[in-house]
N, C-alpha and C positions, 0 to 999 in steps of 0.2 A: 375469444381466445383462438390464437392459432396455433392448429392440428398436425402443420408441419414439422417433420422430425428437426432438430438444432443442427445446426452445420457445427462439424467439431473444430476448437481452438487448433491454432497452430501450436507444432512441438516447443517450440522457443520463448512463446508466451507462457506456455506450461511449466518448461522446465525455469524459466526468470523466477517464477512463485513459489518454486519446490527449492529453488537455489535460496531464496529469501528466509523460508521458511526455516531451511537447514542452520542457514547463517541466526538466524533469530532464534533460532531451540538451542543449538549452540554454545552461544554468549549467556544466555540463560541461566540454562547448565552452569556453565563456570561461576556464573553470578550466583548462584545458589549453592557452588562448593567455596567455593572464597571470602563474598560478602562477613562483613563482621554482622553483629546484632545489631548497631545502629546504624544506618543509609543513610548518605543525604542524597533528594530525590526533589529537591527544589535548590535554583541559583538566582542571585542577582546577579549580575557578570560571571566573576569567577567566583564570589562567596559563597556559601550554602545558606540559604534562608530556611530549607524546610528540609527536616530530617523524620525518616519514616524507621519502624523497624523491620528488620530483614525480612521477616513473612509477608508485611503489608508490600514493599518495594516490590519483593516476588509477583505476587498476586500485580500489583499495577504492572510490570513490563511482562508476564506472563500473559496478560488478558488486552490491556489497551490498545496499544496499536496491532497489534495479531487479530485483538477482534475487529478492528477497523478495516483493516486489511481485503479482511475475508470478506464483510459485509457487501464493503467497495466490489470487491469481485462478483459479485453474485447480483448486482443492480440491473445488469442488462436484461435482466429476466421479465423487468415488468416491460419491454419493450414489449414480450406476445402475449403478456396478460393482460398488459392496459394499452396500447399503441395510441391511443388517443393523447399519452401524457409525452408522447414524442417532441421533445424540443432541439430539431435538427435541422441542418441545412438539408434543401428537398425534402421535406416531411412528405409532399403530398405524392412524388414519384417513390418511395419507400413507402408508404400504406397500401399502394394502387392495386400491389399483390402479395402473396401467400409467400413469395418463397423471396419477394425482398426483404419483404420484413424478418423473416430468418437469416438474410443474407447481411441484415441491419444489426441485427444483433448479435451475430456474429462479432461484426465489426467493433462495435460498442464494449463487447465481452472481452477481447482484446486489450482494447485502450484501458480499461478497468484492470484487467489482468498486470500491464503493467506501472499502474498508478498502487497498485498492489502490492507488489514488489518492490517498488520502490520505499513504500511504509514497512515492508518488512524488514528490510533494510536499515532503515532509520531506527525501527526495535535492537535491530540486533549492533549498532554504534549507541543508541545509548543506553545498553544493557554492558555495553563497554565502557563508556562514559562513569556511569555510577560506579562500576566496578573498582575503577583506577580512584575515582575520586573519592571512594568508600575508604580505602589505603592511606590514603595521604592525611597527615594529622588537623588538616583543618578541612579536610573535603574538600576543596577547590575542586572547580571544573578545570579537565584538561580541555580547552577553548580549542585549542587546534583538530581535536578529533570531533569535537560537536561541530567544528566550522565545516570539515570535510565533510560531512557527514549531513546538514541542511543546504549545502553547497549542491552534494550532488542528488538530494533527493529534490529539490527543485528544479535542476537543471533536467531531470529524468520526468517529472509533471510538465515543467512548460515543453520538452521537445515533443510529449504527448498531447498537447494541446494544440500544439503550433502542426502536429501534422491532422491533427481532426480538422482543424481549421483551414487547411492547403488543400483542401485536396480527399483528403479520408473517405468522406461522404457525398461524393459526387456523383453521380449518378452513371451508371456504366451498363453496356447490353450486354457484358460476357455470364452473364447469370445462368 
């Protein structure tokens, strides 16, 4: 285990989580003054296949992707409890020493951070989603808000990915 103190996130990374967060407790919130007794909380296209009632609907968009979320954020931590379970470009220049491998997981805590946010996000569009479509006499999904809504939580994963992959973890002397 390394004994080195954690190099702290950037403010932006932080504030994306707490912005997510906000957004997700929220739609919540509203889904929990609004919602009727019975949810639907499954679609086949736009139909509802599967209807939950309001407490259960709660409890799933209250716990599931929020706890995902959070999980996702907190992954970079086995980087200094296990470094052996490192699967990264330059693994063996990021082991070599003490304070890259804090400087690794840093980095890694970040990209986490905001693959985070982005899921918290996606809680809080379809906490939106069920909400509107809870209202409407057949449940229909509003498709245009769930399109915007996996639209841009993917597009926010792959620019995450695509910059780990350019570049992110390259190895640099400014340490």
């Amino acid at each position: 285990m390394n004994d080195t103190p954690r190099e702290p996130s950037g403010r932006a990374y932080r504030l994306a989580v707490l912005l997510g967060l906000i957004a997700s407790a929220a739609t919540w919130i509203w889904l929990a003054r609004t919602a009727p007794d019975r949810v639907p909380t499954h679609w086949s296209g736009e139909i509802p296949d599967g209807w939950s009632s309001k407490p259960a609907a709660l409890a799933i968009c209250g716990l599931l992707l929020p706890g995902v979320a959070l999980g996702i954020s907190q992954l970079s931590r086995l980087v200094t409890v296990w470094p052996e379970s490192i699967n990264a470009p330059n693994k063996q220049w990021w082991l070599a020493e003490p304070r890259r491998l804090v400087r690794f997981e840093r980095l890694l805590r970040e990209d986490m951070l905001l693959i985070a946010a982005a899921l918290l996000g996606l809680s809080a569009f379809m906490n939106v989603t069920i909400g509107v479509a809870a209202h409407r006499p057949d449940g229909a999904m509003p498709t245009a808000v769930f399109a915007a809504a996996m639209v841009l939580v993917i597009g926010i994963v792959l620019a995450v990915v695509a910059r780990m992959l350019l570049g992110r973890y390259d190895p640099t002397d400014d340490l």
